[in-house]
C-alpha positions as CSV (number, residue, x, y, z in Angstrom):
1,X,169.8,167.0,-107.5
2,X,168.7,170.8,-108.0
3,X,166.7,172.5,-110.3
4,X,168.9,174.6,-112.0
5,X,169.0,172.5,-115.0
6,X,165.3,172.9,-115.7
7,X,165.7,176.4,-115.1
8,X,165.8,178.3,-118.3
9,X,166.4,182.2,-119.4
10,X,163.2,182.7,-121.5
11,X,160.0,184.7,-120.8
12,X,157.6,182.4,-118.1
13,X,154.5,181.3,-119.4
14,X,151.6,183.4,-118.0
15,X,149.8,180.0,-116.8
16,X,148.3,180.2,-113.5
17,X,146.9,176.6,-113.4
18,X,142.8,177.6,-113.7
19,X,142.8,176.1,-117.5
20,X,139.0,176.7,-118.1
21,X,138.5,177.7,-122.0
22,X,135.4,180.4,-122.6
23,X,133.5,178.4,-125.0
24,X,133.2,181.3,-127.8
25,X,136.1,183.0,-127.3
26,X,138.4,180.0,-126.6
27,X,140.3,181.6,-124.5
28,X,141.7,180.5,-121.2
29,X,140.2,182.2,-118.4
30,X,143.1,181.9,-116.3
31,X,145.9,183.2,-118.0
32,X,143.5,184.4,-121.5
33,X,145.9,183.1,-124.3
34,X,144.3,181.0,-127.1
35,X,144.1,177.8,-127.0
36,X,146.4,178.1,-130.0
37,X,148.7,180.3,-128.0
38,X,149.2,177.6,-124.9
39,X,150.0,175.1,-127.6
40,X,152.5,176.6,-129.4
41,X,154.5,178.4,-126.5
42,X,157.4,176.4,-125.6
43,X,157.9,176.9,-129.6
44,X,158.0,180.8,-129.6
45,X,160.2,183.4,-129.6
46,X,161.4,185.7,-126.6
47,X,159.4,188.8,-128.9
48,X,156.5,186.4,-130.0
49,X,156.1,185.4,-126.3
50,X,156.3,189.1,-124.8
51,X,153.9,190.7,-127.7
52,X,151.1,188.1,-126.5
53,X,152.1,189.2,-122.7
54,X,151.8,192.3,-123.3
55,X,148.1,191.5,-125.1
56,X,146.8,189.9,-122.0
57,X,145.8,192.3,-119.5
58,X,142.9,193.4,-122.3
59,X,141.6,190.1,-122.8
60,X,140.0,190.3,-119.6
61,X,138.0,192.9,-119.9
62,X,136.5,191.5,-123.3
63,X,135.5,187.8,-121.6
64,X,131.7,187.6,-120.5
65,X,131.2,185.7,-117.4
66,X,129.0,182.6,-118.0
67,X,126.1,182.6,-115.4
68,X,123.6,180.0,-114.5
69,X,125.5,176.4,-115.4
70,X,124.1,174.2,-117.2
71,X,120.6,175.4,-116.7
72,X,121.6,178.6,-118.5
73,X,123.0,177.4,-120.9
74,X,120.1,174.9,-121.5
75,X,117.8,177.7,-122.1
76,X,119.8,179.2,-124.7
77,X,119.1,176.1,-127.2
């Protein structure tokens, strides 16, 4: 058996398997669609699916990096 039948001509999903969602923006750190995004992918268009690629290198720059754990977050309450 091959894979050629799962093999499909569509955009690939940006997914690089770190699924970790920034708790304000709710954004994936590892690929930075919405959690709204991921769920709804396999149900988008070819343009639907390139506009968000083409979105995604500037949602990197607007994440802030969490630092401290759970003590720093703690402190915050």
């Amino acid at each position: 058996m091959t894979d050629d039948v799962w093999k499909r001509n569509e955009i690939a999903s940006p997914c690089v398997k770190i699924c970790v969602v920034h708790p304000e923006a709710r954004i994936c750190t590892g690929c930075y669609r919405s959690i709204e995004e991921i769920g709804g992918w396999s149900g988008m268009t070819d343009a639907e699916r390139a506009q968000i690629m083409d979105e995604l290198p500037a949602r990197k720059s607007s994440l802030t990096k969490r630092r401290g754990g759970r003590r720093a977050r703690l402190k915050k309450t």
